[in-house]
C-alpha positions in Angstrom: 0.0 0.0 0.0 1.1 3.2 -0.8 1.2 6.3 1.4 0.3 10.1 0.9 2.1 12.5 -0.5 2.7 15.0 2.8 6.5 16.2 3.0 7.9 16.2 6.4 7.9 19.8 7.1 3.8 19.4 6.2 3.7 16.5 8.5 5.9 18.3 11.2 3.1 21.6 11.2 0.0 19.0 11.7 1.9 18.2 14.9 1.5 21.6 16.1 -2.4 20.8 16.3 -3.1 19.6 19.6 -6.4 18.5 19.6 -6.3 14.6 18.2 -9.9 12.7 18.6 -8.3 8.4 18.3 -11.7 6.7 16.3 -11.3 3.1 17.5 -9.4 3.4 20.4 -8.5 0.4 22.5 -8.5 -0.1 27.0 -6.1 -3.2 25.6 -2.5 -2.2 26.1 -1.1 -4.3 23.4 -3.2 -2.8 20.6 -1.7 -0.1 18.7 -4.7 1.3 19.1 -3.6 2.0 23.1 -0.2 2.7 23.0 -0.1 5.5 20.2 -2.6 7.3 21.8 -0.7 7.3 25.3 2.7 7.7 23.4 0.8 11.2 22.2 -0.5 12.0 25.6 2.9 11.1 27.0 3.8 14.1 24.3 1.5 16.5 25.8 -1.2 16.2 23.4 -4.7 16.3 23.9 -6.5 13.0 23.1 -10.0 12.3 22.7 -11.1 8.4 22.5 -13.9 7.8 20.4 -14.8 4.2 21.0 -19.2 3.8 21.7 -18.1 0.0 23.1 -16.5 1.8 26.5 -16.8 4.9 28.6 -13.6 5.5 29.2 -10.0 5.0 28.3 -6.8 6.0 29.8 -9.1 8.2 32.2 -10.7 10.0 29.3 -14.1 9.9 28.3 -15.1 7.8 25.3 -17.4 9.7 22.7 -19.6 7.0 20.2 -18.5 9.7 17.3 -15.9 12.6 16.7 -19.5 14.8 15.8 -20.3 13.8 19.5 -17.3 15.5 21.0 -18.3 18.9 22.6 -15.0 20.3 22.2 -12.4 21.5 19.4 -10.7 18.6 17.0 -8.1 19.3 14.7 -6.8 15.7 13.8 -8.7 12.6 13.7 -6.8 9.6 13.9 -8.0 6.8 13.0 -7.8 3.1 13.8 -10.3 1.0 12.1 -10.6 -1.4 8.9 -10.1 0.1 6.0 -14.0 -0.7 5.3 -15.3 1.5 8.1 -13.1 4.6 7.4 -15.9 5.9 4.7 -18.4 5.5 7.2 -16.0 7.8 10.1 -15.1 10.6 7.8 -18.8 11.1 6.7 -19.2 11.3 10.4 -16.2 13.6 10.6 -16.9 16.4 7.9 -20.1 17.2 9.9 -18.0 18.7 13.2 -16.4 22.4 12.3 -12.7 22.7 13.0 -11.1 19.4 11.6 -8.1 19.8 9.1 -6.4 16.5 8.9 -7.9 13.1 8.8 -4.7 10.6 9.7 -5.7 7.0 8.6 -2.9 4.5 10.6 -0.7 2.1 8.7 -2.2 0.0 6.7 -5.5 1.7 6.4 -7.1 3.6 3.4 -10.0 4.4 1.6 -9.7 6.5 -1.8 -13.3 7.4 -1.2 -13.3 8.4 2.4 -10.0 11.0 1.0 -12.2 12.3 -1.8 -15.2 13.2 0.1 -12.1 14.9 3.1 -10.2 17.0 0.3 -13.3 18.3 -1.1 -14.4 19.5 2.6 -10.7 21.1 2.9 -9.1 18.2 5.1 -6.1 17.1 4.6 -5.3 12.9 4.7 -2.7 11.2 5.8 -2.6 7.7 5.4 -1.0 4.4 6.0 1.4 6.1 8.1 1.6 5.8 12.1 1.8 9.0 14.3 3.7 7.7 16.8 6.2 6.6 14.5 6.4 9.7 12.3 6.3 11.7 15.5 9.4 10.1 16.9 11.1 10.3 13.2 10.4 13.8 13.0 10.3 15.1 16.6 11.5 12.8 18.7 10.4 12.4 21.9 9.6 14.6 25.0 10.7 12.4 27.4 
């Protein structure tokens, strides 16, 4: 699978958003799904799990849907098959404020980026942002 086109310096300004809603995120700590999202939160960024199966992870409320969540999004990340993303970013485009829609390694749909570009938000795709944070950043800690 291929990946987008963002250059680093692109990829480097998304991570001045702060504001990252995690669709699909995961109470098991062996899931990718868990530890990306506390690597970020180890980072000092603000993460919202959107998961309707739980209430709560990492001691964060769950939301069933990034239009649910009261506050500010900038960055959805995204951690489900490849076959729900449509159904997430047609969720997505109806909450104000989102600019980048980050589908994790290994997931993609050409559709779901269509219907994103033509509401203004960026996609990043089968890349992981833990992994691209550490390349470009490094860590905090």
């Amino acid at each position: 699978m291929n990946k987008d086109s963002h250059t680093d310096k692109e990829l480097q300004q998304m991570f001045g958003m702060r504001n990252i809603a995690v669709v699909g995120m995961s109470r098991n700590e062996e899931k990718a799904a868990h530890y990306v999202p506390k690597y970020l939160i180890d980072q000092g960024y603000n993460i919202i799990p959107v998961n309707p199966a739980t209430a709560a992870i990492l001691q964060r409320k769950s939301f069933p849907a990034v239009s649910s969540v009261p506050g500010p999004v900038e960055i959805v990340d995204v951690f489900r098959p490849s076959e729900d993303v449509l159904k997430v970013v047609k969720d997505v485009v109806t909450k104000q404020g989102i600019k980048v829609i980050w589908m994790q390694e290994g997931i993609y749909s050409e559709e779901a980026e269509r219907i994103a570009i033509e509401k203004g938000i960026k996609v990043v795709y089968n890349r992981c942002m833990m992994i691209e944070h550490m390349r470009l950043l490094g860590t905090a800690n």
